[in-house]
N, C-alpha and C positions, 0 to 999 in steps of 0.2 A: 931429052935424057933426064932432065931432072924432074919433069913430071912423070915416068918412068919411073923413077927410083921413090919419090912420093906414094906412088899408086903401088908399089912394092911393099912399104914399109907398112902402109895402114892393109894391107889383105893379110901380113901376115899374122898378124892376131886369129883371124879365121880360119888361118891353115892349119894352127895350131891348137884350134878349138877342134876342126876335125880330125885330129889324130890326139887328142885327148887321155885316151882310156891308156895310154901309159902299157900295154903288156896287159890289163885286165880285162877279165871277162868275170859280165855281173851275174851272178847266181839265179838272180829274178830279171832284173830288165834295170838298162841303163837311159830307157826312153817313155816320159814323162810329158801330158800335157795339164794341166791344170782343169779343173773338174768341177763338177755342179760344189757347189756350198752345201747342199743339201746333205751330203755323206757327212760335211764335218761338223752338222747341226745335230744329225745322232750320233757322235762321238761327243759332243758338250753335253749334251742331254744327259749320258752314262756317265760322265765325272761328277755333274752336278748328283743324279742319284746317286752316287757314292760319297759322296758329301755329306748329305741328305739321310744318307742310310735309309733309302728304298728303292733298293735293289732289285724286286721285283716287279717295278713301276716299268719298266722295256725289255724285260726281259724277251720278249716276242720280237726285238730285232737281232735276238742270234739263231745261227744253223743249229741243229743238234748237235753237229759233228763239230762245232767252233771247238781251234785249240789256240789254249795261251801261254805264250813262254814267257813266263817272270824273270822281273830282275835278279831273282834269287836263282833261277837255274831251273827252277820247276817248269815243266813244261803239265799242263792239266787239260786233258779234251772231253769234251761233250758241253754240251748247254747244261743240264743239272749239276754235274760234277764242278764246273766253272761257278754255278752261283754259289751252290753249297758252300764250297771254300772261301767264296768273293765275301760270304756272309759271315762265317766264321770268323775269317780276317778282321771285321771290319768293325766285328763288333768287341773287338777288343781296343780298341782303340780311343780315344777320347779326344773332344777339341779338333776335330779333324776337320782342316780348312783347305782348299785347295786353289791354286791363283795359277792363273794359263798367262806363259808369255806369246805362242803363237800357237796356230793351226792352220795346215794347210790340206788341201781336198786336192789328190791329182787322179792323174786317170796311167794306166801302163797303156802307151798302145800297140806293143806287140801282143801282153798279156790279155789284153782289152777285160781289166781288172780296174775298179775305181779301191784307192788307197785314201789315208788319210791319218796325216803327221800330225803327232799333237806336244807342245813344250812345256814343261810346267813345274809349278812346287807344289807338297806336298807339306802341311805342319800338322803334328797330332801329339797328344800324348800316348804312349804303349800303357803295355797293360802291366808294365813295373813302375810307373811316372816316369819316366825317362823321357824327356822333349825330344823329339824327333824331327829333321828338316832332310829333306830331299828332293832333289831336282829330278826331273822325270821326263823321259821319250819315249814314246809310243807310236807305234806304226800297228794301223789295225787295216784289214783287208773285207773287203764284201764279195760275195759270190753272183752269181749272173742273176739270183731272186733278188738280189738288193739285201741281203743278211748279211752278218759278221761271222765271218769262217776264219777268222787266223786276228791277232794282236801278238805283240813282241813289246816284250818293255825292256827300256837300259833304265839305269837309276845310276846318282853319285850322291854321297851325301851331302849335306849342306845347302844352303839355300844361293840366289842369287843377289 
């Protein structure tokens, strides 16, 4: 009996991992494997050019059709329209350094979509002098060529 009640008590963590989702149902997918590195290698690659301020340097890993929805609420689609602004933005800026606390590369496998999470700050001066610090999340998505067809960014101010 009491190993009974033992072998009760350590499943039920499991039980309760399987019945999880609480009432929710995930808009994209709530099932995740972890994925090549390589997705999250051209995701560091495009911060660093924006770092860098060369923008144009990969341009060739997005779809035509990529769309990006900013922290501010814009949502901007196409490859041209996306650098144009990327460049615009960016060159208003000064002192712009950028520090990754993580990245992760997964894969959806119902979507059988490779995703890739990235965490980070942002410090720059604008283009009034105003010091600027920002913490940053991004979820960017690749399409079955291996291009970026979709990013989502949140933002808070301040640093970590």
């Amino acid at each position: 009996m009491k190993k009974l009640f033992i072998f009760f008590l350590m499943a039920m963590p499991f039980v309760a991992m399987s019945q999880a989702h609480s009432g929710y149902t995930p808009s994209y997918s709530s099932s995740f494997v972890i994925a090549d590195p390589s997705y999250s290698e051209k995701i560091l690659m495009l911060w660093k050019d924006f770092e860098n301020n060369t923008l144009d340097k990969h341009i060739d890993m997005f779809a035509d059709t990529v769309t990006m929805m900013l922290a501010n609420g814009a949502m901007v689609k196409g490859r041209t329209e996306n650098l144009a602004g990327a460049k615009q933005f960016r060159s208003s800026l000064k002192n712009y350094k950028a520090a990754l606390d993580a990245w992760l590369s997964v894969k959806s496998t119902d979507k059988n979509q490779n995703v890739v999470c990235v965490w980070g700050t942002e410090a720059y001066t604008d283009k009034d002098g105003k010091q600027v610090k920002t913490r940053l999340q991004e979820v960017w998505t690749f399409n079955k060529d291996g291009k970026i067809d979709m990013m989502l960014q949140y933002a808070a101010p301040g640093g970590m």
